[in-house]
PDB file of N, CA, C and O in Angstrom:
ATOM      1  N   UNK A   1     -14.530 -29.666 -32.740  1.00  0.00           N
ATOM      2  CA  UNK A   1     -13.579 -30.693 -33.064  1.00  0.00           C
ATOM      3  C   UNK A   1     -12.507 -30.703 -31.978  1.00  0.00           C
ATOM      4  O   UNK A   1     -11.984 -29.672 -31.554  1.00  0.00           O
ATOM      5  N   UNK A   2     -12.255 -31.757 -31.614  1.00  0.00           N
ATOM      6  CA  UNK A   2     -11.060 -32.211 -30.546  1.00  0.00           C
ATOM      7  C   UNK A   2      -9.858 -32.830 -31.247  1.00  0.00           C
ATOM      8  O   UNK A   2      -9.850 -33.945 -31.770  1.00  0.00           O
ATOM      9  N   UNK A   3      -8.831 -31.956 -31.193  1.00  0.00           N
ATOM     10  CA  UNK A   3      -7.558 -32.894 -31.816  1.00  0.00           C
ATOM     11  C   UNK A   3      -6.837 -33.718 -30.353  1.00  0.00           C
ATOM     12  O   UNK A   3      -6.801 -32.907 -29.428  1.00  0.00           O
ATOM     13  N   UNK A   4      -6.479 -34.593 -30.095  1.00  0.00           N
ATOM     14  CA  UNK A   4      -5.963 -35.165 -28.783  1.00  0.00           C
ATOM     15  C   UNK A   4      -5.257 -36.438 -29.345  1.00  0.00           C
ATOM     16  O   UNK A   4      -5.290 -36.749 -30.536  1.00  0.00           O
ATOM     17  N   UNK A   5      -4.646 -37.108 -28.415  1.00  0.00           N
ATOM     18  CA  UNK A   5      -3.729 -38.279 -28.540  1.00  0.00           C
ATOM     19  C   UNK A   5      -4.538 -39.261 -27.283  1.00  0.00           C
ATOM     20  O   UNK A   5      -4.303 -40.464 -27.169  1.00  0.00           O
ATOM     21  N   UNK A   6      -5.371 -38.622 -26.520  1.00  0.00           N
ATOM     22  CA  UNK A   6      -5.928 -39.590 -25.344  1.00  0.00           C
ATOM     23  C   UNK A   6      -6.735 -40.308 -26.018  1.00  0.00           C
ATOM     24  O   UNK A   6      -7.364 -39.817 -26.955  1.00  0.00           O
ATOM     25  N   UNK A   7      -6.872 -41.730 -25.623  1.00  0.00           N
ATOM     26  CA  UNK A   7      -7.697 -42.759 -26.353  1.00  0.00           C
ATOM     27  C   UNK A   7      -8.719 -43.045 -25.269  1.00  0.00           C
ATOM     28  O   UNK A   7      -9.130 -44.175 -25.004  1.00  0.00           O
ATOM     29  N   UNK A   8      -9.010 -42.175 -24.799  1.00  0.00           N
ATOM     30  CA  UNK A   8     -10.497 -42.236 -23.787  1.00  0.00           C
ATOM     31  C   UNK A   8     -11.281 -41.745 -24.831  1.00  0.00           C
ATOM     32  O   UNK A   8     -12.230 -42.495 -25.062  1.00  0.00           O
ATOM     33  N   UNK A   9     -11.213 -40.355 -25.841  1.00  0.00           N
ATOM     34  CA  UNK A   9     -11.936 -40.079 -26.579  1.00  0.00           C
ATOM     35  C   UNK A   9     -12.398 -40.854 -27.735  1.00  0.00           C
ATOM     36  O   UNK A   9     -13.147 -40.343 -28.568  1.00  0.00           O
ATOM     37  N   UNK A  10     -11.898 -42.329 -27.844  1.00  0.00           N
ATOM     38  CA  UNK A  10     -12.666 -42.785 -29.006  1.00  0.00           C
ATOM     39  C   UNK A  10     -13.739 -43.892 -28.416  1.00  0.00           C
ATOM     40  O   UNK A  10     -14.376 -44.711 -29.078  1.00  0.00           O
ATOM     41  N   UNK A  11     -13.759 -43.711 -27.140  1.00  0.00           N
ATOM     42  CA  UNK A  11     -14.864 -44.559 -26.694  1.00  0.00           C
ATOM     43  C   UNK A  11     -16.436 -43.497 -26.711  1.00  0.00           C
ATOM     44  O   UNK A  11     -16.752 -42.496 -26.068  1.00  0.00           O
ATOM     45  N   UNK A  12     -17.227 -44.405 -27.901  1.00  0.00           N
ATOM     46  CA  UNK A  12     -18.702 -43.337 -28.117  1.00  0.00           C
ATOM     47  C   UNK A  12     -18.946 -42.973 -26.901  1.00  0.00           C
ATOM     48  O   UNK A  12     -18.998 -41.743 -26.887  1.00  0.00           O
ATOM     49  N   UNK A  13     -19.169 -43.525 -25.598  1.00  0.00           N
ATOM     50  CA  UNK A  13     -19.792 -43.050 -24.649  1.00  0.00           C
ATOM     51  C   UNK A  13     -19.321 -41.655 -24.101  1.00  0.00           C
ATOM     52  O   UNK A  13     -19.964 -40.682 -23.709  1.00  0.00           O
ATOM     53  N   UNK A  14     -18.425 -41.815 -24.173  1.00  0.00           N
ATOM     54  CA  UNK A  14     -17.293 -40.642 -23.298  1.00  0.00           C
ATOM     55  C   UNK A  14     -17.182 -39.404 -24.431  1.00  0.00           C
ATOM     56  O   UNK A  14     -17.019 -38.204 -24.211  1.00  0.00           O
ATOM     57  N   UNK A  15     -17.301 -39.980 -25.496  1.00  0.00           N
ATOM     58  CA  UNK A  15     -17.148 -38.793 -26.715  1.00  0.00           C
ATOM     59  C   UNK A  15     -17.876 -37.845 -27.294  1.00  0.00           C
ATOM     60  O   UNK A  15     -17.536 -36.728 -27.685  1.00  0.00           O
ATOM     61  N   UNK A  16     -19.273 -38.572 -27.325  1.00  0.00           N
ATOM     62  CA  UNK A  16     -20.742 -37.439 -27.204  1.00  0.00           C
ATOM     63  C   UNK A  16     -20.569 -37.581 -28.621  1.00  0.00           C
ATOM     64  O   UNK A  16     -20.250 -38.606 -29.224  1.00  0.00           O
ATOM     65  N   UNK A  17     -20.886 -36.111 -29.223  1.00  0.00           N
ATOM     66  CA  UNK A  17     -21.246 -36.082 -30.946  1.00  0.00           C
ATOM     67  C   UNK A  17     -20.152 -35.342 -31.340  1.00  0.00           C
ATOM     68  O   UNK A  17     -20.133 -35.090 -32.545  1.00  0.00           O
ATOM     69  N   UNK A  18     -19.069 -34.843 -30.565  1.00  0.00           N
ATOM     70  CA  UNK A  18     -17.954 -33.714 -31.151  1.00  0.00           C
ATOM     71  C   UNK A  18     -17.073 -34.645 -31.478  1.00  0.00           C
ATOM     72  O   UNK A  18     -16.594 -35.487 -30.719  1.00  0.00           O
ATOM     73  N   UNK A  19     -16.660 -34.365 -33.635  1.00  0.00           N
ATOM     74  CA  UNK A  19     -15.422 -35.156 -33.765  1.00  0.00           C
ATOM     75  C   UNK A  19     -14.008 -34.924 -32.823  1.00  0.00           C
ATOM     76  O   UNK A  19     -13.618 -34.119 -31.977  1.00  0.00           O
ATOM     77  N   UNK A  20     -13.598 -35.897 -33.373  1.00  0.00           N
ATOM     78  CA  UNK A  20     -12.118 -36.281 -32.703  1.00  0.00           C
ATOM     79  C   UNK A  20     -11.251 -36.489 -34.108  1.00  0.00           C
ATOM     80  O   UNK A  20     -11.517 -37.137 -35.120  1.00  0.00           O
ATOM     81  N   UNK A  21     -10.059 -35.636 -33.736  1.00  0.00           N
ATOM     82  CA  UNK A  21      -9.289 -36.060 -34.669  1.00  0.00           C
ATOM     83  C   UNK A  21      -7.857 -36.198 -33.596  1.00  0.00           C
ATOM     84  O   UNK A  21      -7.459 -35.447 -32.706  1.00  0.00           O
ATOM     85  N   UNK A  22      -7.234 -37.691 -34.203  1.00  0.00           N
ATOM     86  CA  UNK A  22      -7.019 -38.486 -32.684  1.00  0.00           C
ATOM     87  C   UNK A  22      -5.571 -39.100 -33.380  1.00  0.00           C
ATOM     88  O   UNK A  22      -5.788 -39.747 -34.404  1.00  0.00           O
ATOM     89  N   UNK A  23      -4.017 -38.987 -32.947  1.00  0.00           N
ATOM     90  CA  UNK A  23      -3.146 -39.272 -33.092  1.00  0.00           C
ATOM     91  C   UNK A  23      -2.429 -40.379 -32.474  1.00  0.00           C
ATOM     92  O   UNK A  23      -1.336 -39.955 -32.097  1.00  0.00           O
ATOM     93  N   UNK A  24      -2.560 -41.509 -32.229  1.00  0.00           N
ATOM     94  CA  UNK A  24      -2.253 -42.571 -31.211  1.00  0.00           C
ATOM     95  C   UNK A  24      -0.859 -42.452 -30.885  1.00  0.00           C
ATOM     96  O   UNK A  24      -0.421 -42.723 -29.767  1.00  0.00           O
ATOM     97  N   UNK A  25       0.023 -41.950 -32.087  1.00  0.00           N
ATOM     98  CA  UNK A  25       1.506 -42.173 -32.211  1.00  0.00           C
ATOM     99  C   UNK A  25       2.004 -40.963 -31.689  1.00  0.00           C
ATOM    100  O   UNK A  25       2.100 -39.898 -32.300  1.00  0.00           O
ATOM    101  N   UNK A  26       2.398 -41.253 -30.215  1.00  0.00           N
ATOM    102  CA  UNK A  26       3.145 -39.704 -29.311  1.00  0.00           C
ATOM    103  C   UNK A  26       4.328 -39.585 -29.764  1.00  0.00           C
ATOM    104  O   UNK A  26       4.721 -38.501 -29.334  1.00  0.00           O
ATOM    105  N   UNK A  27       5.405 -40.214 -30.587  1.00  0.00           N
ATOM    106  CA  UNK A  27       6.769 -40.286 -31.509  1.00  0.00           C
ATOM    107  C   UNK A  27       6.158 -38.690 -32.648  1.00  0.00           C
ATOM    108  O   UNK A  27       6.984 -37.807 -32.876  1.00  0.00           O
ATOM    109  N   UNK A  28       5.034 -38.598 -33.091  1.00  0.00           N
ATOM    110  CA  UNK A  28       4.728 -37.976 -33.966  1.00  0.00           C
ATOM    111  C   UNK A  28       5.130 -36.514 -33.780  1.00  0.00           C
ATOM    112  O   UNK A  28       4.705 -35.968 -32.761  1.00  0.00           O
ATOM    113  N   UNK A  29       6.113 -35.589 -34.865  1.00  0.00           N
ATOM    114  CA  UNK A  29       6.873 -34.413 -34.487  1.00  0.00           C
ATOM    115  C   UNK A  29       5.410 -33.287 -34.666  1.00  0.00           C
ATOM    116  O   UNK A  29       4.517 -33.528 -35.478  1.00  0.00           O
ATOM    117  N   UNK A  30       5.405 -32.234 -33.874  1.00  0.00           N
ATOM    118  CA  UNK A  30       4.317 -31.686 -33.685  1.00  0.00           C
ATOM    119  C   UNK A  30       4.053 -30.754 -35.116  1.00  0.00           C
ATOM    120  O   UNK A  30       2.983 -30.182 -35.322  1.00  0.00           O
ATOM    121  N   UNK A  31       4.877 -30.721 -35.782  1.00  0.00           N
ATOM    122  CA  UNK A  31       4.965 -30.196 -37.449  1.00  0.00           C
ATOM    123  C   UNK A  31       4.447 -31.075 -38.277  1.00  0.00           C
ATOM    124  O   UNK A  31       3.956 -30.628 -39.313  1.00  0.00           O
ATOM    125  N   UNK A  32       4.420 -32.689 -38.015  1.00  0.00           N
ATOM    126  CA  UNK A  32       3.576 -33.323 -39.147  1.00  0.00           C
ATOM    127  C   UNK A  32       2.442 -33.627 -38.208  1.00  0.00           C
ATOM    128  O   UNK A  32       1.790 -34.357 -38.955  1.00  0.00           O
ATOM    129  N   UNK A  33       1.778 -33.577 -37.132  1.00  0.00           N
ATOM    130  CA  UNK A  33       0.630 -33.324 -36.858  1.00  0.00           C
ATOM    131  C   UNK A  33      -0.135 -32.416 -37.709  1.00  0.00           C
ATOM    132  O   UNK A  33      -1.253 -32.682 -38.152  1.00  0.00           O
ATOM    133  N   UNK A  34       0.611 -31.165 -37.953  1.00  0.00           N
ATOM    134  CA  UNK A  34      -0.169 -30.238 -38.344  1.00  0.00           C
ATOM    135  C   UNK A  34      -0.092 -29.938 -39.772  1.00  0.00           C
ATOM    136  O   UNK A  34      -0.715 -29.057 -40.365  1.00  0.00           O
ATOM    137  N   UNK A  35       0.692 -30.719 -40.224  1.00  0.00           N
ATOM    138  CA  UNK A  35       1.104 -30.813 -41.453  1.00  0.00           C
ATOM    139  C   UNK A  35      -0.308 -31.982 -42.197  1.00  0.00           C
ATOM    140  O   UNK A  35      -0.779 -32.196 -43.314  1.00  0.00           O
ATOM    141  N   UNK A  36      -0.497 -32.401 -40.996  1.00  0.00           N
ATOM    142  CA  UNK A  36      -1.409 -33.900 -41.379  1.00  0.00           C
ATOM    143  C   UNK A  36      -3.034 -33.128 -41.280  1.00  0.00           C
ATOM    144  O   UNK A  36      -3.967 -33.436 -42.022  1.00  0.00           O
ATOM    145  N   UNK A  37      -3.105 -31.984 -40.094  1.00  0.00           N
ATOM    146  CA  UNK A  37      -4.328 -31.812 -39.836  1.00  0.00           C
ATOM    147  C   UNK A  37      -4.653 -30.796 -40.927  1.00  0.00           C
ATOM    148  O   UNK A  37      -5.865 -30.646 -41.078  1.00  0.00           O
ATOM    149  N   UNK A  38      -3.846 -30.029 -41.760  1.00  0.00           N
ATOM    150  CA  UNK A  38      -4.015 -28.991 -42.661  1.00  0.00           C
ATOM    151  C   UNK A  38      -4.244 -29.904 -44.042  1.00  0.00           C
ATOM    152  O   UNK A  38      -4.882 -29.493 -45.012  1.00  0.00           O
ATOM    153  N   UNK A  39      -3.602 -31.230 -43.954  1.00  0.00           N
ATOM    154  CA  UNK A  39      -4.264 -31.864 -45.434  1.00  0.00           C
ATOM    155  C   UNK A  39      -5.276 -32.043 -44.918  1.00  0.00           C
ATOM    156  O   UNK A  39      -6.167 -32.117 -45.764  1.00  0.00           O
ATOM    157  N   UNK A  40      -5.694 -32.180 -43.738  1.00  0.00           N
ATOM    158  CA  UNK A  40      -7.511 -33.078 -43.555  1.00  0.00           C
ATOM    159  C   UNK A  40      -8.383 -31.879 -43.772  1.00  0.00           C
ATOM    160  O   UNK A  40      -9.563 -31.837 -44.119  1.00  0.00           O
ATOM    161  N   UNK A  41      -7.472 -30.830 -43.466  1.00  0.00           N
ATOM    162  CA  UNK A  41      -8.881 -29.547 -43.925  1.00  0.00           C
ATOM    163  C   UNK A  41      -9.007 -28.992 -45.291  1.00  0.00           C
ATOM    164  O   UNK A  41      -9.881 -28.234 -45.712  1.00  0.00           O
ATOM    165  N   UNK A  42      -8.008 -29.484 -45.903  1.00  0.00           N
ATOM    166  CA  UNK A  42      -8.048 -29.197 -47.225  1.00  0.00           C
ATOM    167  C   UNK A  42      -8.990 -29.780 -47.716  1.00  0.00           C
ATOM    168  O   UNK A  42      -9.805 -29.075 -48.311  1.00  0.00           O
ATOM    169  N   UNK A  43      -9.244 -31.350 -47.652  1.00  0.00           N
ATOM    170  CA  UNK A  43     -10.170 -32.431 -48.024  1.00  0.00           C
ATOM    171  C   UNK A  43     -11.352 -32.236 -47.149  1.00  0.00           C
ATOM    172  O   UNK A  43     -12.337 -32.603 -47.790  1.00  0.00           O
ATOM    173  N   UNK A  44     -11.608 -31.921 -46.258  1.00  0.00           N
ATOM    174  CA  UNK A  44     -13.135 -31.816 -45.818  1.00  0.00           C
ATOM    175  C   UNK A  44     -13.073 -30.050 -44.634  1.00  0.00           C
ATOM    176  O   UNK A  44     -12.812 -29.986 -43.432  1.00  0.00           O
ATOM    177  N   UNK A  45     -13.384 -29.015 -45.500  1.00  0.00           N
ATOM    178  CA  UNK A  45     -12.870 -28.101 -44.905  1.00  0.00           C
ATOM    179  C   UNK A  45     -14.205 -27.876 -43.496  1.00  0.00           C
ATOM    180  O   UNK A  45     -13.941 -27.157 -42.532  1.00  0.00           O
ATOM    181  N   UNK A  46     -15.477 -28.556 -43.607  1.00  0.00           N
ATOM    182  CA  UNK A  46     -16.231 -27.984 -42.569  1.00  0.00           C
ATOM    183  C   UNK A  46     -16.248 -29.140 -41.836  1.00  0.00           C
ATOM    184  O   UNK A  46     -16.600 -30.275 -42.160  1.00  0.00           O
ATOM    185  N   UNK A  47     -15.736 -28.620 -40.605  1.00  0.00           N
ATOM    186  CA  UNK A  47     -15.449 -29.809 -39.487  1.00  0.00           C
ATOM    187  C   UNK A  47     -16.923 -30.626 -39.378  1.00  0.00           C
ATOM    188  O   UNK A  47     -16.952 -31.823 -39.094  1.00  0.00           O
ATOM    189  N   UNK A  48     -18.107 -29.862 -39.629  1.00  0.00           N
ATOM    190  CA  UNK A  48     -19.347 -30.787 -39.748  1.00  0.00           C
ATOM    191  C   UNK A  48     -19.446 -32.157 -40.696  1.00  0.00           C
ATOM    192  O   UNK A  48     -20.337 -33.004 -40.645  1.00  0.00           O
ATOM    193  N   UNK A  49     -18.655 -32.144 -41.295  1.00  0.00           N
ATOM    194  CA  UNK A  49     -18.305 -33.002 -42.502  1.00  0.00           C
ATOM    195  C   UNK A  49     -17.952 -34.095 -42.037  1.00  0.00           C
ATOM    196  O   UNK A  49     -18.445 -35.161 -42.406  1.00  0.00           O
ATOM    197  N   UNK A  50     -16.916 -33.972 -41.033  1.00  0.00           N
ATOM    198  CA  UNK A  50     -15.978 -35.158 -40.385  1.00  0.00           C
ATOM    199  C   UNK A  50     -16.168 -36.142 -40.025  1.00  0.00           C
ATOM    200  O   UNK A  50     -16.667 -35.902 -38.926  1.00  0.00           O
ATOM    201  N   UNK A  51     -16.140 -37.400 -40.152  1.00  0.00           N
ATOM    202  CA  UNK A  51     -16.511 -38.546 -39.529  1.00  0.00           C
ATOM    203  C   UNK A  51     -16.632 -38.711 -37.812  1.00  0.00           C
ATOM    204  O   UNK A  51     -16.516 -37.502 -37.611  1.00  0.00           O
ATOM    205  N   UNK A  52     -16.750 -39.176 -36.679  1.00  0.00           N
ATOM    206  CA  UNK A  52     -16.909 -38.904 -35.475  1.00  0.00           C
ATOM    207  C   UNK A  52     -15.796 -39.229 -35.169  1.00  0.00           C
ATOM    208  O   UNK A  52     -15.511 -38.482 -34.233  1.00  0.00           O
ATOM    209  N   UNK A  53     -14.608 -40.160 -35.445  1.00  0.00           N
ATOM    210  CA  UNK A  53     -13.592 -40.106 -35.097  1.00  0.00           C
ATOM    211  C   UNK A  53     -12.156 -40.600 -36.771  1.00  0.00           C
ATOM    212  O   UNK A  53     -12.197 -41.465 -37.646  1.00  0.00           O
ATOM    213  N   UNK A  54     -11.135 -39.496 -36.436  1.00  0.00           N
ATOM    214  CA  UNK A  54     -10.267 -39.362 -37.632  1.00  0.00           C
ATOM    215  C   UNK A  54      -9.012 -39.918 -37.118  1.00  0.00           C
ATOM    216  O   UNK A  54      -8.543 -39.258 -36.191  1.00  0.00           O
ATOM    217  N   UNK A  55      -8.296 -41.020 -37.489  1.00  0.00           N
ATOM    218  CA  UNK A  55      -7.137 -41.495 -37.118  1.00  0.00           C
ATOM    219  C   UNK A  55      -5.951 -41.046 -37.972  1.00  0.00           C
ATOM    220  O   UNK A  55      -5.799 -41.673 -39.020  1.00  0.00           O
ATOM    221  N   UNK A  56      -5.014 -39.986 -37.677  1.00  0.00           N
ATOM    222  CA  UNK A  56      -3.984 -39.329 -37.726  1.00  0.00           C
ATOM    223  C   UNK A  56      -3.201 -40.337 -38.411  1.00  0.00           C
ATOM    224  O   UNK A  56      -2.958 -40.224 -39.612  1.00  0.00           O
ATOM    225  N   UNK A  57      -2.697 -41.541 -37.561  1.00  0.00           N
ATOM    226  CA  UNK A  57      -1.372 -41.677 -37.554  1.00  0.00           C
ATOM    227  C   UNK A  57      -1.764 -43.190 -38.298  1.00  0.00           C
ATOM    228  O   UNK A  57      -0.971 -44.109 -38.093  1.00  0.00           O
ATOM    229  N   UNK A  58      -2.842 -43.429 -39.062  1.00  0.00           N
ATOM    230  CA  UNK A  58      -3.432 -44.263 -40.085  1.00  0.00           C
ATOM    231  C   UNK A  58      -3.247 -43.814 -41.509  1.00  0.00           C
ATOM    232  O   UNK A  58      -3.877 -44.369 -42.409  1.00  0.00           O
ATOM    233  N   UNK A  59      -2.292 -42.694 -41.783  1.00  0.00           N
ATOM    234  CA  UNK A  59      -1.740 -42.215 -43.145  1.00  0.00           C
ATOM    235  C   UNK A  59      -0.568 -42.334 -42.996  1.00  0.00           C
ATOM    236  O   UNK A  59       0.111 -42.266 -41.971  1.00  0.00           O
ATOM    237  N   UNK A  60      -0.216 -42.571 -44.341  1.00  0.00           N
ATOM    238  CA  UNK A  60       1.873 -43.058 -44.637  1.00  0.00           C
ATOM    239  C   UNK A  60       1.984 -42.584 -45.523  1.00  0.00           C
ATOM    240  O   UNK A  60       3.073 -42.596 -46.097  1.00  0.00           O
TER     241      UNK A  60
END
């Protein structure tokens, strides 16, 4: 799994089969990143689970 903010990784070609869990919003304090990535593991704890790409900063 790749956590990143670069939006090269949501292009399939460039991305291969390893999810992305992908934050667009660089304003975002690095405590609710992780605040955000620890609810996503709560809800799907085996990164195999994950959809190919997870948009962060698409929860309010």
């Amino acid at each position: 799994m790749v956590l990143t903010h670069d939006s090269d990784f949501l292009d399939p070609e460039k991305r291969g089969p390893v999810p992305v869990v992908y934050y667009g919003d660089d304003t975002m304090d690095t405590y609710e990143i992780a605040d955000r990535v620890d609810e996503l593991i709560s809800w799907v704890p085996d990164p195999g689970d994950l959809p190919l790409v997870t948009n962060l900063t698409e929860w309010t």
